[in-house]
MISE-152943 format. One line per 5 residues: number of its first residue (from 1); their letters; for each residue x, y, z of N, C-alpha, C, CB. Coordinates in steps of 0.1 Angstrom, whole numbers. Glycine has a CB too. Example, Ala and Ser with C-alpha at 12.3 -4.5 7.8 and 13.67 -1.06 7.14 Angstrom:
BEGIN
1 = AS = 132,-57,78,123,-45,78,132,-33,78,113,-45,90 ~ 128,-22,71,137,-11,71,129,0,79,141,-6,57 $
***
This chain:
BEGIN
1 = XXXXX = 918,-369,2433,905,-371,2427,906,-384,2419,901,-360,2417 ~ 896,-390,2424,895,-405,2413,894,-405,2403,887,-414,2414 ~ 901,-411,2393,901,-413,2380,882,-424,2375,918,-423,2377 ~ 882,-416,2366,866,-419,2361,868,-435,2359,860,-408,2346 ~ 855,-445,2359,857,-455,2357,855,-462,2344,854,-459,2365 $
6 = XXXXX = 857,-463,2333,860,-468,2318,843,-477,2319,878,-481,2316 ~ 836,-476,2311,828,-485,2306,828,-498,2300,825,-481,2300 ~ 824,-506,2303,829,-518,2295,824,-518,2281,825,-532,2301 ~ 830,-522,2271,828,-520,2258,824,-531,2252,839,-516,2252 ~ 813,-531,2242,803,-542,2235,809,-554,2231,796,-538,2223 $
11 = XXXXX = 813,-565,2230,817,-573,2225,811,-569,2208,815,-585,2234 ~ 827,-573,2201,820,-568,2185,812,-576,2177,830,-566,2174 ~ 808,-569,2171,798,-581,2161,800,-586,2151,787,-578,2156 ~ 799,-600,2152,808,-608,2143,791,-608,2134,818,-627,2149 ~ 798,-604,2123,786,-608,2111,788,-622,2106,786,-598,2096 $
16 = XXXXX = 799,-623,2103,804,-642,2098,791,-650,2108,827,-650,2105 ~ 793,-650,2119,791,-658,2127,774,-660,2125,797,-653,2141 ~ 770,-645,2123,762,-642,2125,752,-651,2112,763,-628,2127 ~ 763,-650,2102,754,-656,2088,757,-668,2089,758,-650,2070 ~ 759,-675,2092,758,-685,2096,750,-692,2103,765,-686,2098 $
21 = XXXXX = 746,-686,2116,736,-694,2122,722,-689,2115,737,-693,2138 ~ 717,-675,2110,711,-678,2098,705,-686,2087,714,-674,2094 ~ 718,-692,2083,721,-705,2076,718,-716,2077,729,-707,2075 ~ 717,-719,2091,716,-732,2099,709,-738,2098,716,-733,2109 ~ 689,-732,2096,681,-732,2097,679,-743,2080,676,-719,2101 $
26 = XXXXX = 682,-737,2071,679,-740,2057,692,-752,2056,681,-725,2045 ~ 701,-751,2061,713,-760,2057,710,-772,2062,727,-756,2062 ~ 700,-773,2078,694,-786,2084,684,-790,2074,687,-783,2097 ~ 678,-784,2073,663,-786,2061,672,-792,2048,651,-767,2056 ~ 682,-786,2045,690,-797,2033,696,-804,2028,694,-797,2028 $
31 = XXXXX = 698,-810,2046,704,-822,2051,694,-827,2052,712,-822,2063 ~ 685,-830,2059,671,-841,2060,666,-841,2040,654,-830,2073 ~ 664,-831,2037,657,-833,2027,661,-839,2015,652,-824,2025 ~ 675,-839,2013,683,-846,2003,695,-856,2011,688,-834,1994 ~ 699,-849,2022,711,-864,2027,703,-873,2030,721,-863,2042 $
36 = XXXXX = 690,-874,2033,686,-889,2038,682,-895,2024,672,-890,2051 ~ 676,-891,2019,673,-898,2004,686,-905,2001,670,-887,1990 ~ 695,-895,2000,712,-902,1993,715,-910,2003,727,-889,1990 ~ 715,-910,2014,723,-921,2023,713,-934,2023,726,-915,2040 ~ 695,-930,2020,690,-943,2023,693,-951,2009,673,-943,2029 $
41 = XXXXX = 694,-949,1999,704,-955,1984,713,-962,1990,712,-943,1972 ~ 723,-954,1995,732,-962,1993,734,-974,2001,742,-955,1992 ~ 723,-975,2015,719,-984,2026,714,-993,2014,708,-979,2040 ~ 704,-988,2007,698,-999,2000,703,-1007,1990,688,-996,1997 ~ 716,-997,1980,724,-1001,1972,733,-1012,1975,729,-992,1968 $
46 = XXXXX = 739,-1015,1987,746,-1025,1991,734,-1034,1999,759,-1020,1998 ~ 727,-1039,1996,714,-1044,2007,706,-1052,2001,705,-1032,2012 ~ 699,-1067,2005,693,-1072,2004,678,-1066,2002,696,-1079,2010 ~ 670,-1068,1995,654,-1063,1999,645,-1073,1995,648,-1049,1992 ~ 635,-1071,2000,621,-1081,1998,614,-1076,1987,610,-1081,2012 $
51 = XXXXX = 601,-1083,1984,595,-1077,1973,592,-1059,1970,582,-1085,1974 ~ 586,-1060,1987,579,-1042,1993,591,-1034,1992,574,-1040,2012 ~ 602,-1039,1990,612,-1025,1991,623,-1031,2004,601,-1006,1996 ~ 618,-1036,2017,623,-1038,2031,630,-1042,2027,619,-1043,2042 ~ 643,-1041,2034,662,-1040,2037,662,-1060,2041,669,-1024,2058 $
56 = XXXXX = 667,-1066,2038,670,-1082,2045,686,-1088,2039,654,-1095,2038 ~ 690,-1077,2049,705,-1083,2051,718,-1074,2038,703,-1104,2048 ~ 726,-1071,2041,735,-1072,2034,740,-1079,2022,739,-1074,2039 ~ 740,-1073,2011,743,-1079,1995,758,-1075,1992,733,-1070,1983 ~ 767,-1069,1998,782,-1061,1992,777,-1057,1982,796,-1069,1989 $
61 = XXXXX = 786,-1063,1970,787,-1058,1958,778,-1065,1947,800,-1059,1954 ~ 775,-1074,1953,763,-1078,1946,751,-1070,1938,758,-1083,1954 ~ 747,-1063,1943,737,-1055,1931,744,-1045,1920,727,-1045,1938 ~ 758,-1044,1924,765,-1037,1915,772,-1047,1906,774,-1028,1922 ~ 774,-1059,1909,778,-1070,1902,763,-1072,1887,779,-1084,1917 $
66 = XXXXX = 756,-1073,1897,748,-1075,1889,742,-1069,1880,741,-1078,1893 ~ 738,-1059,1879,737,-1043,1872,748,-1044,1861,740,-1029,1884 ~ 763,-1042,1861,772,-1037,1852,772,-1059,1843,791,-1028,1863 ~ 768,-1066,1849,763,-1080,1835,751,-1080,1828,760,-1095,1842 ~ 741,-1069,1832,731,-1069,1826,736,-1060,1813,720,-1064,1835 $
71 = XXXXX = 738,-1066,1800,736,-1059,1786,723,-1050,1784,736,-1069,1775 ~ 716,-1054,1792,699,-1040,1790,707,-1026,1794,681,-1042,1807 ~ 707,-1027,1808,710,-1017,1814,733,-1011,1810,704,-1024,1831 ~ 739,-1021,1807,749,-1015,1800,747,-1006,1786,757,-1027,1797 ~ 737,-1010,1774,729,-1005,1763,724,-991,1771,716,-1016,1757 $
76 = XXXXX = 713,-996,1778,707,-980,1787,716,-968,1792,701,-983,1803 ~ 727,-973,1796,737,-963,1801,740,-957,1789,750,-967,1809 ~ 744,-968,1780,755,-962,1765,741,-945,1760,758,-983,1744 ~ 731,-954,1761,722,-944,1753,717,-934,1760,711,-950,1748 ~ 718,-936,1772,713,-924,1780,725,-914,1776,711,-926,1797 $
81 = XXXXX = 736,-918,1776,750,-910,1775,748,-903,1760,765,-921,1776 ~ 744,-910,1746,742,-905,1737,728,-894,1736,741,-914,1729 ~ 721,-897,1742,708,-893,1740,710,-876,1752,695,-908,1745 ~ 717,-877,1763,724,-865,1771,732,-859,1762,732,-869,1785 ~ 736,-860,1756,749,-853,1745,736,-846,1732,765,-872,1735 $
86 = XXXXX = 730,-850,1725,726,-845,1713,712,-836,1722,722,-859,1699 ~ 709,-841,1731,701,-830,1735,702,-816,1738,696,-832,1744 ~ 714,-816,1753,722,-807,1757,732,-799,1744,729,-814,1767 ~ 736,-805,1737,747,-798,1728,737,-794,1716,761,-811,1723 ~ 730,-796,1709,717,-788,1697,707,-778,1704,705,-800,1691 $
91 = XXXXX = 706,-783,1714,701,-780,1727,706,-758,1725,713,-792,1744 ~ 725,-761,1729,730,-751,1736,734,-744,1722,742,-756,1748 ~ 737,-754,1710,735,-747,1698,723,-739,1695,737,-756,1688 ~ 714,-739,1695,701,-733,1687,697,-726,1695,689,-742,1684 ~ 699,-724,1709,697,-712,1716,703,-703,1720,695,-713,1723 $
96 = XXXXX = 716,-704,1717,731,-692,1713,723,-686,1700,752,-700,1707 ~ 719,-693,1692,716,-684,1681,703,-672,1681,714,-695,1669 ~ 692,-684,1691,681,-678,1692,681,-665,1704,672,-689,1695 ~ 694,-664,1710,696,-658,1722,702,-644,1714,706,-666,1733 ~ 713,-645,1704,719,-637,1698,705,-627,1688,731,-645,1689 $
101 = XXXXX = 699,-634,1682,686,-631,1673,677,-619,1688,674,-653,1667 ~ 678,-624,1699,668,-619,1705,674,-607,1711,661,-628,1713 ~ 687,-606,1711,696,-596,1717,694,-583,1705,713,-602,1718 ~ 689,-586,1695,690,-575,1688,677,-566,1691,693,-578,1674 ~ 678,-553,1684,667,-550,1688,656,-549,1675,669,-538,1696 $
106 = XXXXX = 647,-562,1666,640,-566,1662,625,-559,1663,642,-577,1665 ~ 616,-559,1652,606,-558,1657,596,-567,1657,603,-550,1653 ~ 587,-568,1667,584,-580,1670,590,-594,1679,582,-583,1660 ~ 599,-585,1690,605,-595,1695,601,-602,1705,614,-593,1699 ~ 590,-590,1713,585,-593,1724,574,-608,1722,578,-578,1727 $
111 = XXXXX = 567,-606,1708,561,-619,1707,562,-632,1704,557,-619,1704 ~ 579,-628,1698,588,-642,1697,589,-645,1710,603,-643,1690 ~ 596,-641,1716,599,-644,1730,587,-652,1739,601,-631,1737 ~ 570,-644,1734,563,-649,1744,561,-666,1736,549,-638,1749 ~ 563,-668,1725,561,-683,1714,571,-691,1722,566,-681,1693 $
116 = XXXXX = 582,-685,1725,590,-689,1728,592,-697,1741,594,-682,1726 ~ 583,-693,1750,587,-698,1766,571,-706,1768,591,-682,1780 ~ 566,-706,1752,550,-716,1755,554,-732,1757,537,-716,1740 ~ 566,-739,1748,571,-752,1751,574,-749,1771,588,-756,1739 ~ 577,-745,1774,583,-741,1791,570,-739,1795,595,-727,1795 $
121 = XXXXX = 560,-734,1796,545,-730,1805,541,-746,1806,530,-718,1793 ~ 542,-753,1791,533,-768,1792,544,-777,1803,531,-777,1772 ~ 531,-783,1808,536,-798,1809,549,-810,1802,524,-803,1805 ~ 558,-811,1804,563,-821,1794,557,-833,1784,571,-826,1800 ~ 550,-836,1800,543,-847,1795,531,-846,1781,535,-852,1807 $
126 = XXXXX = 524,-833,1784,513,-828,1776,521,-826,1766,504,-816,1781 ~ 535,-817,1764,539,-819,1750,542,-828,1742,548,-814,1749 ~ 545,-842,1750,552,-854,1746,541,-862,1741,560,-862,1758 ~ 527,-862,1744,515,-866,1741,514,-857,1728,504,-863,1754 ~ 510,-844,1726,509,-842,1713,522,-843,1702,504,-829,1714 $
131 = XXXXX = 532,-841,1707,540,-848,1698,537,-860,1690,550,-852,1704 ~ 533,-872,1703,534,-886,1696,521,-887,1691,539,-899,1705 ~ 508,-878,1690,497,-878,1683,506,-880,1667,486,-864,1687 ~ 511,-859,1668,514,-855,1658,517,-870,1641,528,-847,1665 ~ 528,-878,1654,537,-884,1646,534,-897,1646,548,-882,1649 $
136 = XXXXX = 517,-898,1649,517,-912,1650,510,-918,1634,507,-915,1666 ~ 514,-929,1631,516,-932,1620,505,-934,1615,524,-941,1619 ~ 493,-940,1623,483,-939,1614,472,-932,1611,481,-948,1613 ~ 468,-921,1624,461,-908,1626,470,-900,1626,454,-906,1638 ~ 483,-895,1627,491,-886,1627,489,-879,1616,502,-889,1630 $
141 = XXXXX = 495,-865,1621,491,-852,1612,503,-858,1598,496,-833,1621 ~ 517,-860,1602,525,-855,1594,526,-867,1590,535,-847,1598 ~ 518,-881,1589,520,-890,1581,506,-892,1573,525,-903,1589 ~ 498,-885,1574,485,-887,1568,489,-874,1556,469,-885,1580 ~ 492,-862,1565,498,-852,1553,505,-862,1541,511,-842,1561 $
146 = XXXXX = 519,-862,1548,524,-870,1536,519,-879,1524,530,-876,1540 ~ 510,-887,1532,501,-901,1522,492,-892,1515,490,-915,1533 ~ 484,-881,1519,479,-874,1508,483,-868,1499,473,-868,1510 ~ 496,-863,1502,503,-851,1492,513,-863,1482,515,-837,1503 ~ 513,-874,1481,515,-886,1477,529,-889,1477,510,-888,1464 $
151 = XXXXX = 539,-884,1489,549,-885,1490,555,-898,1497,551,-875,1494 ~ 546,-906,1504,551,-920,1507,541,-927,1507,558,-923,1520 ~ 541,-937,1505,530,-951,1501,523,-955,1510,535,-963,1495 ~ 528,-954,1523,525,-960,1535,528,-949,1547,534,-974,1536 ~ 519,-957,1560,518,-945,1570,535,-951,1574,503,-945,1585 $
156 = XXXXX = 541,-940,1580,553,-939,1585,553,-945,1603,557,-923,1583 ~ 563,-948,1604,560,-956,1618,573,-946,1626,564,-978,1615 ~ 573,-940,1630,584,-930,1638,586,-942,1653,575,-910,1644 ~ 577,-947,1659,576,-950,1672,578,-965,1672,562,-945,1678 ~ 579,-969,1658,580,-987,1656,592,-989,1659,576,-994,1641 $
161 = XXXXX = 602,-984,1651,615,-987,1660,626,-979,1665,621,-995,1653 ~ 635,-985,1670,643,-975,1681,651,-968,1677,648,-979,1691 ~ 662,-966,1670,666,-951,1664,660,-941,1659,672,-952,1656 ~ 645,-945,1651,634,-937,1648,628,-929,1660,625,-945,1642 ~ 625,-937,1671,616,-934,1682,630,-924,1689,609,-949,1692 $
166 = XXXXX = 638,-926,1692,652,-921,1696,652,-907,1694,664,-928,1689 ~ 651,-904,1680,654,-888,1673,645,-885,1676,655,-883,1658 ~ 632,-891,1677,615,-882,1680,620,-879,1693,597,-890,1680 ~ 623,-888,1705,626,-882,1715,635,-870,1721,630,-890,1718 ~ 645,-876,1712,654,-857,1714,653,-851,1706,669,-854,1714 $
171 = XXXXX = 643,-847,1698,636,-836,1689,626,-830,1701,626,-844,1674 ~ 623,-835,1708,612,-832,1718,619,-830,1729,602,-842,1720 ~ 628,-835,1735,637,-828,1744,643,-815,1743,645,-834,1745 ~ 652,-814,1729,652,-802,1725,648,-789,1728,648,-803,1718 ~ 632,-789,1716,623,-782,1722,618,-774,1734,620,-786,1721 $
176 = XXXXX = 615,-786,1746,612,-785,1762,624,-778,1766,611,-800,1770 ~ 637,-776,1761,650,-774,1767,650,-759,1764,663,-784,1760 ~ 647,-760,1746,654,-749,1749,647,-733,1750,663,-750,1740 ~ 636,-729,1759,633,-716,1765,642,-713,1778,618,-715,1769 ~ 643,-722,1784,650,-722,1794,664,-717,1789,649,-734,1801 $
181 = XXXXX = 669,-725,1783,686,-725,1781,684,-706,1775,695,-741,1765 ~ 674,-701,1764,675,-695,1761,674,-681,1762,671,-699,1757 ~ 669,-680,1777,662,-673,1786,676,-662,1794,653,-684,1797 ~ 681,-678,1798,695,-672,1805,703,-669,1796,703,-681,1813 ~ 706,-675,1782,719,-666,1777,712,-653,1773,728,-673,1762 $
186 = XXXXX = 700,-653,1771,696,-634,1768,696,-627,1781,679,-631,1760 ~ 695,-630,1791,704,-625,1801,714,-623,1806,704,-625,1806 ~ 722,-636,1804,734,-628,1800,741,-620,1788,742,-635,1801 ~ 736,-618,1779,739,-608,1771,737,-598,1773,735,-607,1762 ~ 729,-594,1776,724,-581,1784,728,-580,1798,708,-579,1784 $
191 = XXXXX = 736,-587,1800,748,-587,1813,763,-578,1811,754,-606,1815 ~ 763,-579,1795,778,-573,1788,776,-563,1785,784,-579,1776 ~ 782,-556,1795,786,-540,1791,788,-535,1777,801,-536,1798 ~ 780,-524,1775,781,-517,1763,795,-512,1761,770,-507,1762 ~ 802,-507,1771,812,-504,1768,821,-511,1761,816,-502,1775 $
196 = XXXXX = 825,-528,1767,831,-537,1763,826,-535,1746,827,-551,1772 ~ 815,-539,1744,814,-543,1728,815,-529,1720,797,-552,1723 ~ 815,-517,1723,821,-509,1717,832,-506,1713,819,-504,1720 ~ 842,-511,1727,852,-505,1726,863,-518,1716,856,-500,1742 ~ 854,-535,1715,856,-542,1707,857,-543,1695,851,-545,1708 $
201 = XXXXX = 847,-529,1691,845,-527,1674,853,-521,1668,833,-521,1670 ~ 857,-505,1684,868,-498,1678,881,-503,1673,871,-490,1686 ~ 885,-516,1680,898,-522,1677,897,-531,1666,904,-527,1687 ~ 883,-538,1660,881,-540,1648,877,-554,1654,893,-536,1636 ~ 869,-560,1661,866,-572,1662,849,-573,1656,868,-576,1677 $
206 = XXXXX = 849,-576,1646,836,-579,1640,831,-595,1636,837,-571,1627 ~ 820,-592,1636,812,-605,1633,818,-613,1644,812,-612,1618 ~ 823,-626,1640,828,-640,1644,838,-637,1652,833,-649,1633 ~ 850,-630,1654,857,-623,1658,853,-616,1675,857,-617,1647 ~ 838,-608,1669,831,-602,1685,824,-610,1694,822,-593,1684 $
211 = XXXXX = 821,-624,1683,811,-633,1688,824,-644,1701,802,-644,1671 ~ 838,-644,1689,847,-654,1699,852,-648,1711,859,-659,1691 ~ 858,-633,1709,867,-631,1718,859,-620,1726,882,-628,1713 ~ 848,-617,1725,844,-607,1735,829,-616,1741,841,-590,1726 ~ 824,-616,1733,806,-625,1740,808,-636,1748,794,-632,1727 $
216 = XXXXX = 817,-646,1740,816,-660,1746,818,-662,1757,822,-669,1742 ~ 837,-653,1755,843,-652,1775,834,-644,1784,860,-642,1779 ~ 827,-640,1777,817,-630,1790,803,-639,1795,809,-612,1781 ~ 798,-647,1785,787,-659,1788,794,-667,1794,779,-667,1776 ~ 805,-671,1797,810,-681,1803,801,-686,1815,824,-678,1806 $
221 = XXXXX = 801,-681,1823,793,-684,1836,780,-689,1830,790,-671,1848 ~ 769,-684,1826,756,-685,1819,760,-699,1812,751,-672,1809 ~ 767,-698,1802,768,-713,1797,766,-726,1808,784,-714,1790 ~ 777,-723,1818,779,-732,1825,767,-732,1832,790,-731,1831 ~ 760,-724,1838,747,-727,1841,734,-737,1835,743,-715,1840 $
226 = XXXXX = 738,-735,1822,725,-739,1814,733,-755,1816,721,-732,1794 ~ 747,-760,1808,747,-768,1803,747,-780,1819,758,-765,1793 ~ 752,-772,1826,746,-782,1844,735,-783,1848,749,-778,1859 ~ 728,-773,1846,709,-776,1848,705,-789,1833,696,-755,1844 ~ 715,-787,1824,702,-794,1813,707,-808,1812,700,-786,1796 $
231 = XXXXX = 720,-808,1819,730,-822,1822,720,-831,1827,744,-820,1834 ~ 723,-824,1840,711,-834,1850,698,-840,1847,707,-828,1862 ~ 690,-824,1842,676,-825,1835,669,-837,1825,676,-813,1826 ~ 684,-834,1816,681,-846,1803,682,-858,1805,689,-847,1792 ~ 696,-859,1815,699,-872,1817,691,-879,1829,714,-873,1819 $
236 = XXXXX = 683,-874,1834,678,-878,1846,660,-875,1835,684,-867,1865 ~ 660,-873,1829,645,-872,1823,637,-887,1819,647,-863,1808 ~ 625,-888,1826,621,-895,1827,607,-894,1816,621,-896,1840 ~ 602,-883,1818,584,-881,1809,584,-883,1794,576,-863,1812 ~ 593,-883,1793,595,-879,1772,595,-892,1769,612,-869,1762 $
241 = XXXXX = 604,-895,1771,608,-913,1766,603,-922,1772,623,-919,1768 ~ 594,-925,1784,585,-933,1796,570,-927,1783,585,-921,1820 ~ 566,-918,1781,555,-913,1776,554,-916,1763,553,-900,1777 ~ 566,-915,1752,564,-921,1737,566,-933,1737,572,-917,1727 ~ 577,-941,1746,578,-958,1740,575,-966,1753,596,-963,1734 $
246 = XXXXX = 580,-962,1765,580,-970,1775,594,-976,1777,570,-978,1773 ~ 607,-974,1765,616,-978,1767,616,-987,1756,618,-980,1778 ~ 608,-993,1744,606,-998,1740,608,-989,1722,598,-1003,1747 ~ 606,-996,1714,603,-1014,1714,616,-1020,1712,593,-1021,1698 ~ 619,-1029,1718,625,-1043,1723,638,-1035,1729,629,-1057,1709 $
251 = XXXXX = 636,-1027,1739,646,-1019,1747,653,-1010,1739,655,-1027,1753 ~ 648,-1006,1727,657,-996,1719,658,-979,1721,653,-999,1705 ~ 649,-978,1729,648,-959,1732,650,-962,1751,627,-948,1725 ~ 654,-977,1755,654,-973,1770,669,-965,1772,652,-986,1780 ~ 666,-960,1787,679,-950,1791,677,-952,1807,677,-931,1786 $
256 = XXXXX = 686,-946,1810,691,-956,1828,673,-952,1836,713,-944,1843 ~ 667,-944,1836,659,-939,1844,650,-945,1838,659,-927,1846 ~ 644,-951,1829,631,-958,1829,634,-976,1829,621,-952,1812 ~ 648,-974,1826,653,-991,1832,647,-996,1848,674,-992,1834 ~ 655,-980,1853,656,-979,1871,641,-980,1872,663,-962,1881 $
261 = XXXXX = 630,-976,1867,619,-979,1867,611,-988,1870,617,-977,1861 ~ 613,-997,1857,611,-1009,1857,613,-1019,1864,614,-1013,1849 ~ 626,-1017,1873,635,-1028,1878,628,-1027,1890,652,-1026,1878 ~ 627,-1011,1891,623,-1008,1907,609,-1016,1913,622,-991,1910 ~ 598,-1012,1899,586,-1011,1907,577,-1027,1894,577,-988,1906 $
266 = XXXXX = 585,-1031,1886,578,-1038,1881,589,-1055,1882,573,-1031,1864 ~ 600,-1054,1879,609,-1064,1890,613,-1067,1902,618,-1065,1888 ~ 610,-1058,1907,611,-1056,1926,622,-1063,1934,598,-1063,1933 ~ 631,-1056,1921,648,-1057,1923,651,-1041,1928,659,-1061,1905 ~ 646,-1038,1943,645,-1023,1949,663,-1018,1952,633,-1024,1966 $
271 = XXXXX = 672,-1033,1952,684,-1029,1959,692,-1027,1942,691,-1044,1973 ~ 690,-1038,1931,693,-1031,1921,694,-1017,1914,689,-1036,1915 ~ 677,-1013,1918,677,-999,1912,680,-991,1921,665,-994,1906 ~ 682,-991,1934,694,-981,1942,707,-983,1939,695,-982,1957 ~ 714,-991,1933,725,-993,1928,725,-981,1913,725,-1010,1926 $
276 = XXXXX = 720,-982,1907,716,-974,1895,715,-960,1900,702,-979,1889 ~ 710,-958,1908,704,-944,1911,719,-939,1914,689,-942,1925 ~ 725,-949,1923,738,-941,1929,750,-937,1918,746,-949,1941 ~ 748,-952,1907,757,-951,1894,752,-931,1891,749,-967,1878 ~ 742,-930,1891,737,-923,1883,742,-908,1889,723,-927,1880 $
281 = XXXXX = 740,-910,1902,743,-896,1910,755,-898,1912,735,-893,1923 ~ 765,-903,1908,777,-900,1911,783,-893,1897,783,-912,1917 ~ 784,-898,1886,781,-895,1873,782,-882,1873,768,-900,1866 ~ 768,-877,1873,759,-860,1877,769,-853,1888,738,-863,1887 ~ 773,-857,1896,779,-850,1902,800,-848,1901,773,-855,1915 $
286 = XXXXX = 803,-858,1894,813,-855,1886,821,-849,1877,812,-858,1883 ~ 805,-850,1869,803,-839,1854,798,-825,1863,787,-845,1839 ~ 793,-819,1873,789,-808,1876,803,-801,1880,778,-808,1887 ~ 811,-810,1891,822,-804,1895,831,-803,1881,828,-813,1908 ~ 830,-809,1875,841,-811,1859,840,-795,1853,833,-825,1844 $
291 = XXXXX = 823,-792,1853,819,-779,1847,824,-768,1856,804,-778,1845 ~ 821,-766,1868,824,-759,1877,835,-753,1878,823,-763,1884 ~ 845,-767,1880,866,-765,1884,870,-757,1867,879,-789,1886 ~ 860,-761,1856,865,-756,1843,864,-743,1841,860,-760,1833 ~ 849,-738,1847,851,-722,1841,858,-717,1859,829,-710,1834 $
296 = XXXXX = 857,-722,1864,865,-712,1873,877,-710,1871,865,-715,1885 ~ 887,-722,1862,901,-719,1856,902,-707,1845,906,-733,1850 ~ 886,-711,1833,887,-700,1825,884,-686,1833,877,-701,1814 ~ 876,-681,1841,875,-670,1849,889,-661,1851,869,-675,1862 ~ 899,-676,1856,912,-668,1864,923,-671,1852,918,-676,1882 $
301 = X = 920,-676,1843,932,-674,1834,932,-665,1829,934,-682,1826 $
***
């Protein structure tokens, strides 16, 4: 009697394979939609151009030559670099606190919270407009206040010059920043096991103590979230500082992105400010990996 004849059996199913060509679809779409931007920079960053923007010939290093002799744009970097630091860092201060405040259970939290994410509903721009009403020196609320309550003699000039105009700017950045930043560390708090902070207290970690060695290492990820979204955000923020000074007066609140501005669309030095843009995205992408390679060491240590 013949032996029965075996079925052939399914080839198995690779899921890997499978998520992947899934993937394919969105990973093309994120190659067109962001590799060609970045590659046409850097065509244009080494590149001659005409008034319109068009490519005429080869420049090497030339627009990068030229860019790092310009003292405007050397100043612009320094201050974009200051002006990224006191945003982000008061920024990530005042919303640890406001995050910890909202973790509790308060009454009346629900409508802090909703006060709270009204800077985030607006416009930037619309906030940056009533700001510079607020503070403008000679209709403004808080310099007319003052001149009536007879505390200064004269209207206050916040926007006249540039360390003044500077703080208004990251006073207002701030602000815009922080629902967002604030949002995520109250989710991640409420990410940390009750157990953990109980079993914290039993061994006697209180106050400052529960705040260092049990909350912080557990926000770690969340931190790093906010402080790379608000990296890029701030430093690449164009509406706040374009909307109160223009970069002015006499270049004292400019920062690399309203330089790149200018250069781009009112000097029609198009291969300079691709030069900038790439200064700038390489920077950003530096500091992201810097953040990244860091908590992933804290994770595994």
């Amino acid at each position: 009697m013949a032996a029965p004849r075996s079925r052939p059996t399914a080839p198995a199913f690779n899921e890997q394979a499978f998520a992947y060509v899934l993937l394919a679809p969105a990973f093309l779409l994120a190659i067109a939609v962001v590799g060609y931007p970045i590659l046409n920079t850097v065509v244009t960053a080494f590149s001659k151009t005409n008034a319109v923007g068009q490519l005429a010939g080869s420049a090497g290093l030339a627009n990068f030559r030229q860019i790092f002799g310009d003292p405007v744009f050397l100043e612009a970097l320094w201050r974009t670099a200051l002006w990224t630091l006191w945003v982000v860092g008061l920024t990530t201060v005042v919303s640890m606190v406001l995050a910890l405040i909202l973790y509790e259970d308060l009454r009346g939290k629900r409508v802090f919270q909703l006060i709270l994410l009204i800077p985030w509903a607006t416009s930037v721009t619309m906030t940056t407009i009533a700001w510079m009403w607020t503070i403008n020196g000679q209709v403004g609320l808080i310099s007319n206040t003052l001149q009536v309550w007879g505390w200064i003699p004269e209207p206050l000039g916040f926007l006249a010059r540039g360390p003044s105009a500077l703080v208004v700017a990251i006073a207002i950045g701030i602000v815009v920043s922080i629902p967002f930043t604030t949002s995520v560390l109250v989710s991640g708090l409420h990410s940390i096991p009750d157990e953990i902070l109980e079993a914290g207290v039993l061994d006697g970690a209180h106050g400052w103590a529960r705040f260092r060695y049990l909350i912080m290492p557990m926000l770690g990820p969340f931190l790093t979230i906010t402080l790379v979204i608000n990296l890029i955000n701030v430093f690449n923020s164009f509406p706040i500082i374009w909307t109160l000074t223009q970069g002015g007066p006499a270049h004292g609140t400019e920062v690399v992105v309203t330089y790149l501005y200018k250069t781009a669309f009112r000097f029609n030095e198009f291969g300079q400010a691709a030069a900038m843009s790439l200064i700038t995205f390489i920077i950003l992408l530096v500091l992201s990996i810097a953040f990244s390679v860091q908590t992933m060491r804290t994770r595994l240590s």
